[in-house]
KETI-943273 format. One record per atom (N, C-alpha, C, O): residue in one letter; atom name; x, y negated, z negated. Coordinates in Angstrom, 2 decimals. Each point is the difference from the previous one (the first is absolute). Example, Ala and Ser with C-alpha at 12.3 -4.5 7.8 and 13.67 -1.06 7.14 Angstrom:
BEGIN
resn_name_px_py_pz
a_N_13.19_5.69_-7.80
a_CA_-0.89_-1.19_0.00
a_C_0.90_-1.20_0.00
a_O_1.04_0.02_-0.66
s_N_-1.39_-1.07_1.38
s_CA_0.82_-1.19_-0.06
s_C_-0.77_-1.09_-0.73
s_O_0.51_-1.11_-0.17
% end
This chain:
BEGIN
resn_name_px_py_pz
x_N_38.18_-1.83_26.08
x_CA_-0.31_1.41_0.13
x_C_-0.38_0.27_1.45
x_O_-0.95_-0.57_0.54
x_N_1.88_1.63_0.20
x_CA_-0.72_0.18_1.10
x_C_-1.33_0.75_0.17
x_O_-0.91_0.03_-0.83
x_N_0.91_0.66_2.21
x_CA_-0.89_0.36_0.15
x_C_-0.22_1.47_-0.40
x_O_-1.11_0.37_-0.36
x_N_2.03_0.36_0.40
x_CA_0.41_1.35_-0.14
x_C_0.31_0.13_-1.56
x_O_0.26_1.12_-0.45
x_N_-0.28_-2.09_-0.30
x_CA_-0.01_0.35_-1.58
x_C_-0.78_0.57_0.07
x_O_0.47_1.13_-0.13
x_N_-1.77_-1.03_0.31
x_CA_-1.38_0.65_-0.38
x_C_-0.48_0.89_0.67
x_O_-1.09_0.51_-0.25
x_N_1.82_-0.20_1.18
x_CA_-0.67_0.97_1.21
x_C_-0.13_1.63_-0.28
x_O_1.03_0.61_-0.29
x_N_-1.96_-0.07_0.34
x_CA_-0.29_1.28_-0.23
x_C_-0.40_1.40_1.18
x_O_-0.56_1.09_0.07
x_N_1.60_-2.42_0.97
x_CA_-0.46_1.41_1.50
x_C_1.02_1.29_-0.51
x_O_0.93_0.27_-0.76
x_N_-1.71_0.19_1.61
x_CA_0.39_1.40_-0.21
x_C_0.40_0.93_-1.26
x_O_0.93_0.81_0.03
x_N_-1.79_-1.05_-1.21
x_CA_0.62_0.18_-1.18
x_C_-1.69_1.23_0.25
x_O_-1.02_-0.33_0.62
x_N_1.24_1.57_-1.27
x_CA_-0.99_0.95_-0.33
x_C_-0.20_0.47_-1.42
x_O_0.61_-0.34_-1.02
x_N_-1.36_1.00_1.13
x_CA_0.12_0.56_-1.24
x_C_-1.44_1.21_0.12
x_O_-1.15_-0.11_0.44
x_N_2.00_1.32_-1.13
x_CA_-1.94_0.92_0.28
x_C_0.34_0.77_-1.61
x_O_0.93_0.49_-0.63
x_N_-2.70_-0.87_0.47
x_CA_0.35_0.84_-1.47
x_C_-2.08_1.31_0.18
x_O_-1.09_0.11_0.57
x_N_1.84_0.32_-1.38
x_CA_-0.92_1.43_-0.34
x_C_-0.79_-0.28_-0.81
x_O_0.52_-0.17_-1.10
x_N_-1.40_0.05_1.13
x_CA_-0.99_-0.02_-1.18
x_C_-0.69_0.88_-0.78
x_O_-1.20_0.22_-0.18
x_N_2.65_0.44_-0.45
x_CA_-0.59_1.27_-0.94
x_C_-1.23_-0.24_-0.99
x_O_-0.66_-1.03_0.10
x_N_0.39_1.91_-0.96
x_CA_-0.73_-0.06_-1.36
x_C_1.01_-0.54_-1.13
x_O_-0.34_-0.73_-0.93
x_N_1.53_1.17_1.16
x_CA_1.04_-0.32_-1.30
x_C_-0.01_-1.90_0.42
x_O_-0.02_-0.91_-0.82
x_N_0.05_0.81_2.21
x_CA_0.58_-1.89_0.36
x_C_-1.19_-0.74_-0.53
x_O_0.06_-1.00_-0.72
x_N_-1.52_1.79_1.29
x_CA_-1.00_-1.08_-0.20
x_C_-0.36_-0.02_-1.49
x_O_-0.64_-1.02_-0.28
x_N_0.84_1.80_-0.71
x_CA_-0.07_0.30_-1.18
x_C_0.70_-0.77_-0.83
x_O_-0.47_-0.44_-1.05
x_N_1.98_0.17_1.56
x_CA_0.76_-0.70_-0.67
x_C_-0.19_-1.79_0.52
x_O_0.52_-1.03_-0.42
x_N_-1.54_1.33_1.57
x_CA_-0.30_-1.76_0.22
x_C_-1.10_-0.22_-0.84
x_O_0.08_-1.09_-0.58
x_N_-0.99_1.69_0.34
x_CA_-1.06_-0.21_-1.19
x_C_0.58_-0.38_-1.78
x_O_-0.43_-0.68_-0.93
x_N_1.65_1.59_1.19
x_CA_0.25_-0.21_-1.55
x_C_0.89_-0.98_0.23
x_O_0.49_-0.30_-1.10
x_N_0.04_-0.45_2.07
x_CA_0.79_-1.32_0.35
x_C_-0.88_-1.05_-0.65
x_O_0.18_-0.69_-1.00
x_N_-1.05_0.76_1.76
x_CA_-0.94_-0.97_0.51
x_C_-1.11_-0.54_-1.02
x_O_-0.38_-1.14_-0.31
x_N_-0.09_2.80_-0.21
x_CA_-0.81_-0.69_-1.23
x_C_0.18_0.46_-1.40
x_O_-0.87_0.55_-0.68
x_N_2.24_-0.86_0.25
x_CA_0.62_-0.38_-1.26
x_C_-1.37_-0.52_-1.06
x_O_-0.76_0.71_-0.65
x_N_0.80_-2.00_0.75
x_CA_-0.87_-0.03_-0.94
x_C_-1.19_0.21_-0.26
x_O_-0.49_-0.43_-1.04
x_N_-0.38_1.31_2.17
x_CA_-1.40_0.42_0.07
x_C_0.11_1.34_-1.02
x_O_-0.86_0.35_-0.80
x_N_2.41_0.42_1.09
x_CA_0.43_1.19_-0.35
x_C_-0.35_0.01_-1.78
x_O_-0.83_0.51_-0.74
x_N_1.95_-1.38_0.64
x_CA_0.36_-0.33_-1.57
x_C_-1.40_-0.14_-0.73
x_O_-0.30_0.75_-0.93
x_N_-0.67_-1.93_1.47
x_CA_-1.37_-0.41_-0.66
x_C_-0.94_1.61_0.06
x_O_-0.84_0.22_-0.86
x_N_1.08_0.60_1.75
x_CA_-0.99_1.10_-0.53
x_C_0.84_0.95_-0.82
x_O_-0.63_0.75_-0.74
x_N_2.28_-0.65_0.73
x_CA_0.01_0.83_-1.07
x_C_-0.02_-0.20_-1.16
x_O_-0.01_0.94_-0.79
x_N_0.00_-2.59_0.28
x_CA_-0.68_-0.57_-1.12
x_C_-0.96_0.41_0.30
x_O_0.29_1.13_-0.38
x_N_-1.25_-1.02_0.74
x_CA_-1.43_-0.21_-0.24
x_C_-0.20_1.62_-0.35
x_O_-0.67_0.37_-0.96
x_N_1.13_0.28_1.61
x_CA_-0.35_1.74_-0.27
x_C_0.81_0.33_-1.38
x_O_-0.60_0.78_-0.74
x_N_1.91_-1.25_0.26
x_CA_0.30_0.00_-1.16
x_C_-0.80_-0.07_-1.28
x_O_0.08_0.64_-1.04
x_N_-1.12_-1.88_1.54
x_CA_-0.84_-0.85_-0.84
x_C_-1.17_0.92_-0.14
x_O_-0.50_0.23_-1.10
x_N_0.05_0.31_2.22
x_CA_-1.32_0.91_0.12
x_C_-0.02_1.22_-0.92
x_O_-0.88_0.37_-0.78
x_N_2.37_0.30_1.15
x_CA_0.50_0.86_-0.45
x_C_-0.28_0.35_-1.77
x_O_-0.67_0.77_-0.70
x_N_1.99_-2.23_0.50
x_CA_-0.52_-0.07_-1.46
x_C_-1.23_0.01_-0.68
x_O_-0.34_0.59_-1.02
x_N_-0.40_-1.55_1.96
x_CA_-1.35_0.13_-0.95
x_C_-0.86_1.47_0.22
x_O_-0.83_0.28_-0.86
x_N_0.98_0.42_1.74
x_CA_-0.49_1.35_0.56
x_C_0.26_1.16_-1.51
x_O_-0.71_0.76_-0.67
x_N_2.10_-1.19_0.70
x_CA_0.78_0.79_-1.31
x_C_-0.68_-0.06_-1.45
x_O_-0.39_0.89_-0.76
x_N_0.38_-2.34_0.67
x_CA_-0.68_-0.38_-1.71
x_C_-1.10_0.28_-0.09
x_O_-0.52_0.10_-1.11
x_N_-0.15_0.09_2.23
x_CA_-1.36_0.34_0.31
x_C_-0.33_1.03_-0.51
x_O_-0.99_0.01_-0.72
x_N_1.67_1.04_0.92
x_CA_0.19_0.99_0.29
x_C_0.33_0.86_-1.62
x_O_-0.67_0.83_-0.60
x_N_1.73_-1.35_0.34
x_CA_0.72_-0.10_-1.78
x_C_-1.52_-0.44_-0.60
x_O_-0.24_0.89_-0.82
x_N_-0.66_-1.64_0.83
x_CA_-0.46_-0.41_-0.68
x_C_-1.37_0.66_-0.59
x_O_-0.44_0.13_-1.14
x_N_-0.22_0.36_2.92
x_CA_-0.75_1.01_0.34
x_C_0.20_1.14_-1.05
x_O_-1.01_0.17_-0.69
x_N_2.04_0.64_0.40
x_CA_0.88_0.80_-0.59
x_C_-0.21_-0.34_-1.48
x_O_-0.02_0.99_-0.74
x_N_-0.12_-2.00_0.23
x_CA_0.13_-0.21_-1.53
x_C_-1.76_-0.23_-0.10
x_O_-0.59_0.61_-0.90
x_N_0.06_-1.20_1.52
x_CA_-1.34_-0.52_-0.21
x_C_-0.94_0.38_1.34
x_O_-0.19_-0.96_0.74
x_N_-0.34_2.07_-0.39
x_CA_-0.73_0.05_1.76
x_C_-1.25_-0.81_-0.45
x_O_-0.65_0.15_-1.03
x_N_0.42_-1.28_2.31
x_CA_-1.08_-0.75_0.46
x_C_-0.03_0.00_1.24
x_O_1.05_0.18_0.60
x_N_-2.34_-0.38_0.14
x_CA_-0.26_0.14_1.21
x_C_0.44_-1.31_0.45
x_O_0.09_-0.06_1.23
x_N_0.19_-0.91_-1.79
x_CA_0.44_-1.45_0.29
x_C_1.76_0.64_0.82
x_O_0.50_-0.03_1.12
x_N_-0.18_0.44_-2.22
x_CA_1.89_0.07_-0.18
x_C_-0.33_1.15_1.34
x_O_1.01_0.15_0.69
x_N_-2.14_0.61_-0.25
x_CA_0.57_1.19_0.96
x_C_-0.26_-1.17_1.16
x_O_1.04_-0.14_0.64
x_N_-1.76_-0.46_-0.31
x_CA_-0.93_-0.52_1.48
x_C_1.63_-1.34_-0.03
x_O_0.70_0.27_0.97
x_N_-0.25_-1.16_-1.56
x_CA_1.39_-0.88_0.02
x_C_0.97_0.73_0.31
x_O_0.74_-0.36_0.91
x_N_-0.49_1.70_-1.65
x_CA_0.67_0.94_0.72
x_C_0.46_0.42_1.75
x_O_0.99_-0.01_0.74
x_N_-2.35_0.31_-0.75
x_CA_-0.34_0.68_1.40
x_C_0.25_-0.96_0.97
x_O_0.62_0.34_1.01
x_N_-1.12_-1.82_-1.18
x_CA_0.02_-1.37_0.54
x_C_1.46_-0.11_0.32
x_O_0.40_0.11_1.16
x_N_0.68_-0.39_-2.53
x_CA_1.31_0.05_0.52
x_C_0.96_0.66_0.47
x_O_1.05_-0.35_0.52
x_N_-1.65_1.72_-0.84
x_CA_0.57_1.08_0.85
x_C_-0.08_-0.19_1.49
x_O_1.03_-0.02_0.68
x_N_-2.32_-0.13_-0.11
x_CA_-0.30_-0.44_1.49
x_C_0.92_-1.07_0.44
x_O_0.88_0.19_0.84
x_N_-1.13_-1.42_-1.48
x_CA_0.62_-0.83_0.45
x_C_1.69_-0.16_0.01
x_O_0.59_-0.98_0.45
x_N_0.04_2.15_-1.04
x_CA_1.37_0.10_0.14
x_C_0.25_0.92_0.91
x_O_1.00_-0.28_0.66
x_N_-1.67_1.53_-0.27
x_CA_0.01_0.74_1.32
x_C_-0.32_-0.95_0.85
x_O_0.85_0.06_0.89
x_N_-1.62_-0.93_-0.67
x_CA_-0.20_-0.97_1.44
x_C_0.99_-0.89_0.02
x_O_0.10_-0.64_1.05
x_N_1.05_0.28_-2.34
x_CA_0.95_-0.57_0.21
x_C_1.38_0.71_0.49
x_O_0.79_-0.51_0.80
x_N_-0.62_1.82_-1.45
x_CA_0.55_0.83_0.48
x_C_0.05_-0.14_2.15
x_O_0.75_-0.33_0.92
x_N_-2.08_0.86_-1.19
x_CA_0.23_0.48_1.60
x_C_0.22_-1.60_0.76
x_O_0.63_0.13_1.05
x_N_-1.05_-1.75_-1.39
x_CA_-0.22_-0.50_0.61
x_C_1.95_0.24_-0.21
x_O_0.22_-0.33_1.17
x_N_0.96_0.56_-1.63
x_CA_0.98_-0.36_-0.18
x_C_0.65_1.13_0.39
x_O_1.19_0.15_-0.28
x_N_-1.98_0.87_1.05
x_CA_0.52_0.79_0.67
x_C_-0.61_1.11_0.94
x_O_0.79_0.64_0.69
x_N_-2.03_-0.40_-0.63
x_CA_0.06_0.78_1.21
x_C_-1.26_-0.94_1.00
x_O_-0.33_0.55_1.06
x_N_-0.38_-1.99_-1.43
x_CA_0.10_-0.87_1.14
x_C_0.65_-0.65_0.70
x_O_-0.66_-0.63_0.83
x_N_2.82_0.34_-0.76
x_CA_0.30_-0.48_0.43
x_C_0.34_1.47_1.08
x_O_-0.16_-0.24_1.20
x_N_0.55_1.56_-1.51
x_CA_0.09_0.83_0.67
x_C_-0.74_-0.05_0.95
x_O_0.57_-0.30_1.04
x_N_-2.02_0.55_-0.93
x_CA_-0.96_0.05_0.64
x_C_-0.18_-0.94_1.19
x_O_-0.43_0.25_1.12
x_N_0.94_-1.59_-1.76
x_CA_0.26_-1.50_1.24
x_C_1.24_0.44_0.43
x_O_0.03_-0.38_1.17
x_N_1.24_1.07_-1.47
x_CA_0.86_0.16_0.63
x_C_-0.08_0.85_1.39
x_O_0.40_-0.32_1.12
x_N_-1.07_1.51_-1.56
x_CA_-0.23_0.91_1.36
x_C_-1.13_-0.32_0.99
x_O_-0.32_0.69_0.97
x_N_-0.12_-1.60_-1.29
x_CA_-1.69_-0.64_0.52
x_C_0.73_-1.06_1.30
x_O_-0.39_-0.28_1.13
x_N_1.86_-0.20_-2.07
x_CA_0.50_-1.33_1.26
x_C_-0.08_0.55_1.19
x_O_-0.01_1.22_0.18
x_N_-0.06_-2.30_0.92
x_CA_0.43_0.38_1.20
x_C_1.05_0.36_0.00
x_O_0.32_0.94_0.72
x_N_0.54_-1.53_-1.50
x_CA_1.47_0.11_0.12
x_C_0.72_1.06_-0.79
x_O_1.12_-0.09_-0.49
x_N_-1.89_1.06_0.45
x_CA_0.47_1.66_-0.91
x_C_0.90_0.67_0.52
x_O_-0.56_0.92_0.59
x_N_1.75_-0.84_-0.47
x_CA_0.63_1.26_0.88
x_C_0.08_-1.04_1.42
x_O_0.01_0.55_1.09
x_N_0.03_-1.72_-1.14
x_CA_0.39_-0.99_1.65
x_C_1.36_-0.34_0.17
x_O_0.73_-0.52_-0.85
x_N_-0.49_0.76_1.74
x_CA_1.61_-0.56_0.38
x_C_-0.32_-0.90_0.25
x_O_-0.95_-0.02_0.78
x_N_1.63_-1.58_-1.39
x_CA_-0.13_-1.16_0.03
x_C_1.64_-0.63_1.19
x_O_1.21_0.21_-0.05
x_N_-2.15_-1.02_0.98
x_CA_1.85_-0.32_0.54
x_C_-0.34_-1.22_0.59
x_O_-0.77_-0.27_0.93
x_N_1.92_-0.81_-2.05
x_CA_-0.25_-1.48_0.51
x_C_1.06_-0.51_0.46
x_O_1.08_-0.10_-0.58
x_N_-1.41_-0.29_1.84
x_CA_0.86_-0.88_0.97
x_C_0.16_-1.35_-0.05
x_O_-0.59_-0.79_0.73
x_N_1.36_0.52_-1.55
x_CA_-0.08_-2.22_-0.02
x_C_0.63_-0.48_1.18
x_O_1.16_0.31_0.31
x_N_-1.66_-0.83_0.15
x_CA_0.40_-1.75_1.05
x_C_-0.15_-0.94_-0.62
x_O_-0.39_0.00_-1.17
x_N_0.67_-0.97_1.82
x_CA_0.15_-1.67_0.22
x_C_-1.20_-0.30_-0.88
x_O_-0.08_-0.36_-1.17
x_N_-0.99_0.67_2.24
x_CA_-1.50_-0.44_-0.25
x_C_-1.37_0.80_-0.49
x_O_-1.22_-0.15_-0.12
x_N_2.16_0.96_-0.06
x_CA_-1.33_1.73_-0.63
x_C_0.67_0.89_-0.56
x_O_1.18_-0.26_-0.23
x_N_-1.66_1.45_-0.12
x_CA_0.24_1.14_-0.75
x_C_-1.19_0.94_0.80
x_O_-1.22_-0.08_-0.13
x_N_1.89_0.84_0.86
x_CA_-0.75_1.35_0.16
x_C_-0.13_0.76_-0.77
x_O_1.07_0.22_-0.58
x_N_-2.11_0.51_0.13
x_CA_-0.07_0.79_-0.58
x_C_-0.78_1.63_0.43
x_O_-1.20_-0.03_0.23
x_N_1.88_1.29_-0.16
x_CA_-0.69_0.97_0.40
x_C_0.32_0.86_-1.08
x_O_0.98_0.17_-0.72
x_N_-2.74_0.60_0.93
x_CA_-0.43_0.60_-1.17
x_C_-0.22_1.13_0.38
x_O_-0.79_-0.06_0.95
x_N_1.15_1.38_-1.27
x_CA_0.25_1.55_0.74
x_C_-0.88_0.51_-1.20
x_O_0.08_-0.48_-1.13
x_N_-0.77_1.30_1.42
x_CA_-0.46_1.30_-0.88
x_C_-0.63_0.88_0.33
x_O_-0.54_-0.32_1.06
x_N_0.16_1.72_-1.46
x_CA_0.00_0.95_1.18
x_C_-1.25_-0.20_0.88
x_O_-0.09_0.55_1.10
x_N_-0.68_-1.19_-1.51
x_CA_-0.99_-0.70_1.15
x_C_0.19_-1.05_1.14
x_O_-0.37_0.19_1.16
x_N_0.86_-1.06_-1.50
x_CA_0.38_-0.75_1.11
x_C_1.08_-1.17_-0.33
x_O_0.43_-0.15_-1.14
x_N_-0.08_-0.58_2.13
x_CA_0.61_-0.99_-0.15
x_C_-0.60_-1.42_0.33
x_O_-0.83_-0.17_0.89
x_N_1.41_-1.00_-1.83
x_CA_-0.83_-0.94_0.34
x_C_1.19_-1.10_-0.03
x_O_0.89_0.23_-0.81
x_N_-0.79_-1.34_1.55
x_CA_1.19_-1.10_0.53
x_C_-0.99_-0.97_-0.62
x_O_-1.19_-0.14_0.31
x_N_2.12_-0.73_-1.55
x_CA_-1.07_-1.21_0.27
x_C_1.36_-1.26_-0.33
x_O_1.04_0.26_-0.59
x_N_-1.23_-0.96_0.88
x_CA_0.70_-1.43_-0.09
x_C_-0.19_-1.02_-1.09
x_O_-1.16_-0.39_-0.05
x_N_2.02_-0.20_-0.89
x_CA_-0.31_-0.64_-1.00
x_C_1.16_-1.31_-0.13
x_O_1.22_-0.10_0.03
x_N_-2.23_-0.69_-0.18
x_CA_0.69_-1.40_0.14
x_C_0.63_-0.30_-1.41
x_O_-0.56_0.32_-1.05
x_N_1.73_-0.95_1.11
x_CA_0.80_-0.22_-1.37
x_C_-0.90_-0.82_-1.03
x_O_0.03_0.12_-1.23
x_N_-0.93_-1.10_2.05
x_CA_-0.78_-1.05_-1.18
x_C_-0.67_1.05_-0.91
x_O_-0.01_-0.19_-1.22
x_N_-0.71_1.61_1.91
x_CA_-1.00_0.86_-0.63
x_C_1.06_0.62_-1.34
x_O_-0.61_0.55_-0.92
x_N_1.86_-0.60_0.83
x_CA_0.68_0.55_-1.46
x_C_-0.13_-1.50_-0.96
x_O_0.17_-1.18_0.31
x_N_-0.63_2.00_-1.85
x_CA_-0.14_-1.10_-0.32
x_C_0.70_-0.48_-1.36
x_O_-0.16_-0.99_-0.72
x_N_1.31_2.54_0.66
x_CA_1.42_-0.09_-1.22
x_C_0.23_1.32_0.48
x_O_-0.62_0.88_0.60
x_N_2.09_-1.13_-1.25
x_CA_0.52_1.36_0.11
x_C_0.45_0.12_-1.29
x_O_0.60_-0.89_-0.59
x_N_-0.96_2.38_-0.02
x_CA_0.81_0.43_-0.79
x_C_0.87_1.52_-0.17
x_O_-0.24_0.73_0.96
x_N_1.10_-0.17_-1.88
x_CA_0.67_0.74_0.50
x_C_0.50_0.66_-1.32
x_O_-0.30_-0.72_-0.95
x_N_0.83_1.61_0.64
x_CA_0.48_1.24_-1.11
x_C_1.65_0.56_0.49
x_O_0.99_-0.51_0.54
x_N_-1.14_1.04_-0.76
x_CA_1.51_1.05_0.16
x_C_0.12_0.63_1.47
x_O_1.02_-0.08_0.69
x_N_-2.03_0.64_-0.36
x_CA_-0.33_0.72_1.36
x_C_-1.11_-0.42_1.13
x_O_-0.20_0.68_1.01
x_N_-0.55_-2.02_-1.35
x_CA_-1.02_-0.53_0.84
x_C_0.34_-1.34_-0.01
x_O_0.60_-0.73_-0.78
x_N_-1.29_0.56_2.16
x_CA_-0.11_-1.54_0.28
x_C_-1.91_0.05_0.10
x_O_-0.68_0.84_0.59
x_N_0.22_-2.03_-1.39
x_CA_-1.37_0.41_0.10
x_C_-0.90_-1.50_1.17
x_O_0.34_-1.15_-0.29
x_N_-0.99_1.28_1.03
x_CA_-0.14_-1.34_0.54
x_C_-1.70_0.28_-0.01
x_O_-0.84_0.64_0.62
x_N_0.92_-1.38_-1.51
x_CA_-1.93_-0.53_-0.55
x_C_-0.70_-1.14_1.05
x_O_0.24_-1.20_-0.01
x_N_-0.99_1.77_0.71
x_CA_-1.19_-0.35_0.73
x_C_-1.00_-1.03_-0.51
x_O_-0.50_-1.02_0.47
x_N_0.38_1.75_-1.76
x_CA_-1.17_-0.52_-0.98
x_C_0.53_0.45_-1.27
x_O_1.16_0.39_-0.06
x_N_-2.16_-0.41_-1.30
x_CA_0.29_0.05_-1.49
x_C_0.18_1.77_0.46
x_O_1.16_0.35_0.22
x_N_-1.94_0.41_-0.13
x_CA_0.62_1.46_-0.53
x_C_0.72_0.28_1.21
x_O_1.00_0.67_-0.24
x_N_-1.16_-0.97_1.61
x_CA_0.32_0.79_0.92
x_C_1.40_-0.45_1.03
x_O_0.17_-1.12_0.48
x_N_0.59_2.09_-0.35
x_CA_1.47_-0.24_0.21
x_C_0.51_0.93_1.21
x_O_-0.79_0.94_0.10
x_N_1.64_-0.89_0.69
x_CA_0.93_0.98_0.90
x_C_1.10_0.45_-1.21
x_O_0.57_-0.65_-0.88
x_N_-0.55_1.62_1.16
x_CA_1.37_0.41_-0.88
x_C_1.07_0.15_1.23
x_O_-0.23_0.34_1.16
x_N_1.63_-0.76_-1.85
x_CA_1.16_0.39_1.58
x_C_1.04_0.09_-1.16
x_O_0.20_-0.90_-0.80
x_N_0.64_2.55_0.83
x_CA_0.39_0.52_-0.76
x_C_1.96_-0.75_0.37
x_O_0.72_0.11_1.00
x_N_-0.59_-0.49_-1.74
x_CA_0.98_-0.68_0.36
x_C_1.80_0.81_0.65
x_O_0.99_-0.59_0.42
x_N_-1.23_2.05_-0.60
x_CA_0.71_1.21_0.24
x_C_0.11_0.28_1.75
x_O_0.80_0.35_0.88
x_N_-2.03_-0.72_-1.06
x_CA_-0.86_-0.14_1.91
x_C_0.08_-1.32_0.63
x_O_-0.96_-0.34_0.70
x_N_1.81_-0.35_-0.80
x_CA_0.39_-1.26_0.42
x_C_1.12_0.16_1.04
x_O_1.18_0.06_-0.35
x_N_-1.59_0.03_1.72
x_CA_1.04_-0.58_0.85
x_C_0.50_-1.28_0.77
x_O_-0.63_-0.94_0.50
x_N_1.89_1.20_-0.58
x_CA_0.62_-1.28_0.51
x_C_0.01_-1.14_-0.60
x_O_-0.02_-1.06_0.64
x_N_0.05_1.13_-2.13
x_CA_-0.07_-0.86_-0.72
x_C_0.15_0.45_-1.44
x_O_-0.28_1.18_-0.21
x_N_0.68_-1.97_-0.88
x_CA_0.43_0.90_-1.34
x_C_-1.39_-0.86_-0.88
x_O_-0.67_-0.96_0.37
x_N_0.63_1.74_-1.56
x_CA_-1.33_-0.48_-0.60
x_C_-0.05_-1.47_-0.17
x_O_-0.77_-0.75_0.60
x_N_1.74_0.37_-1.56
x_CA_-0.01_-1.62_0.03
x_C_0.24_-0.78_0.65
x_O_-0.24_-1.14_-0.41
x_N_0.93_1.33_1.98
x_CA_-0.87_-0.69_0.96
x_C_-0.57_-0.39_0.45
x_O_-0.19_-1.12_0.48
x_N_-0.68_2.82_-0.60
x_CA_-1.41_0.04_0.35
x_C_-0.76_-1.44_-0.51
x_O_-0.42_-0.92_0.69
x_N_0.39_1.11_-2.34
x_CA_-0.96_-0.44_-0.66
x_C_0.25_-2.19_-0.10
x_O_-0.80_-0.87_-0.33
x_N_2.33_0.78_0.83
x_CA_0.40_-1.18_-0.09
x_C_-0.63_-0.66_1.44
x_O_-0.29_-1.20_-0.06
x_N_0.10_1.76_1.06
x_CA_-0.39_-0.12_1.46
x_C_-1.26_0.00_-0.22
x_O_-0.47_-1.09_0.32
x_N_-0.65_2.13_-0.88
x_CA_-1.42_-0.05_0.36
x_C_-0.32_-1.44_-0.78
x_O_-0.68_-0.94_0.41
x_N_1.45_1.10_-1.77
x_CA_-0.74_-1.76_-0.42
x_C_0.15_-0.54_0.50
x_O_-1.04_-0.45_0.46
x_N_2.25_-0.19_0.09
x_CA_-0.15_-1.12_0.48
x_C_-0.64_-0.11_1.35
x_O_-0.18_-1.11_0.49
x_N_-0.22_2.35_0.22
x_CA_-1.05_-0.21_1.36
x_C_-1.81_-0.17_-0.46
x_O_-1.01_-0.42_0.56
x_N_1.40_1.07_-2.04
x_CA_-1.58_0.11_-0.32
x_C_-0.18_-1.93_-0.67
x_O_-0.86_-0.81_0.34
x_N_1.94_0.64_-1.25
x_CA_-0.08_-1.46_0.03
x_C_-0.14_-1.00_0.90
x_O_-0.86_-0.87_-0.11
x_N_1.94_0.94_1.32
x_CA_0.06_-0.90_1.17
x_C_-1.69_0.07_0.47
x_O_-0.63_-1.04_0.18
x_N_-0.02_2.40_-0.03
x_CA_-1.32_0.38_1.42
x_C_-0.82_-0.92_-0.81
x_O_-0.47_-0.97_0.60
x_N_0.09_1.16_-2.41
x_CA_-0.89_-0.44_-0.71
x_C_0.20_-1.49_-0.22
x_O_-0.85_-0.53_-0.72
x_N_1.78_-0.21_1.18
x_CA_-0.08_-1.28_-0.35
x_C_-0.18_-1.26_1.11
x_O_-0.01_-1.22_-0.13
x_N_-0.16_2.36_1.58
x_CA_0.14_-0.87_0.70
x_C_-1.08_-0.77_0.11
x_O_-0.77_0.43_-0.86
x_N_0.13_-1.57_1.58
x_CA_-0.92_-1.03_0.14
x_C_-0.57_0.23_1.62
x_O_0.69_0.05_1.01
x_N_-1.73_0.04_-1.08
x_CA_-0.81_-0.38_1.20
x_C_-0.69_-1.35_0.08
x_O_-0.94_-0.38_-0.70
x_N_1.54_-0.25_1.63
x_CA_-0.47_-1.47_0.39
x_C_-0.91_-0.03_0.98
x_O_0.26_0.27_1.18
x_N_-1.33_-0.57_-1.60
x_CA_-1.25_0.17_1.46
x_C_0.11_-1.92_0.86
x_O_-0.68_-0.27_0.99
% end
């Protein structure tokens, strides 16, 4: 394999970081956090209901106060499954940022636009630590929740599976090398 199998100069890519993109990286991303609360609000739900039915055939202050209990606790599941991820969405730095990453050899620039300012920062390939990807994203995870999105539409000078055949094997090659002191 030469050297230029893997090479990622001059390859860009700038993506937007709407409400619809970062929205659809949350519901990427946390699949099964998603699923476990709408079981769980299903579950609340139901028992909120029989509660409720039951209240109705027989009233006790027991059947109203279990009531009230699971009622709450399915509105706090509710909102945790939908208007706290909103809330972290417009809160990001990255709300409305023009994202634009420049790969080389040995880094990835990255500049971050939004109507406040701009910020250049540099990121070394060891710091990605998987990539994953959907229909319209390439996602490159930092850490467990947190990722660059690079919309694969916004890819220049290079076609997606290129892309994605080239960054592994540079993100493989950087991560395996050995330091001999």
């Amino acid at each position: 394999m030469e050297n230029n199998d893997f090479s990622l100069e001059n390859v860009k890519c700038t993506t937007n970081y709407t409400e619809k993109l970062m929205k659809s990286y949350n519901r990427f991303t946390d699949k099964s956090s998603r699923i476990l609360s709408i079981i769980m609000c299903a579950i609340f739900m139901a028992a909120a209901t029989s509660l409720l039915v039951s209240m109705f055939i027989m009233f006790d202050k027991q059947s109203l106060a279990l009531f009230i209990i699971f009622l709450v606790i399915t509105a706090i599941s509710v909102a945790n499954l939908t208007v706290i991820p909103n809330i972290q969405i417009k809160r990001s730095p990255y709300y409305n940022a023009e994202i634009t990453y420049e790969f080389h050899d040995d880094e990835i620039i990255v500049i971050a636009k939004n109507n406040i300012e701009t910020v250049k920062s540099h990121l070394g390939y060891t710091e990605i630590k998987y990539i994953k990807e959907n229909d319209g994203c390439f996602y490159l995870y930092l850490g467990k929740s947190q990722a660059f999105i690079l919309e694969k539409a916004n890819l220049e000078n290079i076609t997606p599976e290129e892309f994605e055949r080239k960054l592994r094997i540079r993100i493989k090659r950087v991560n395996t090398i050995e330091i001999n002191l």
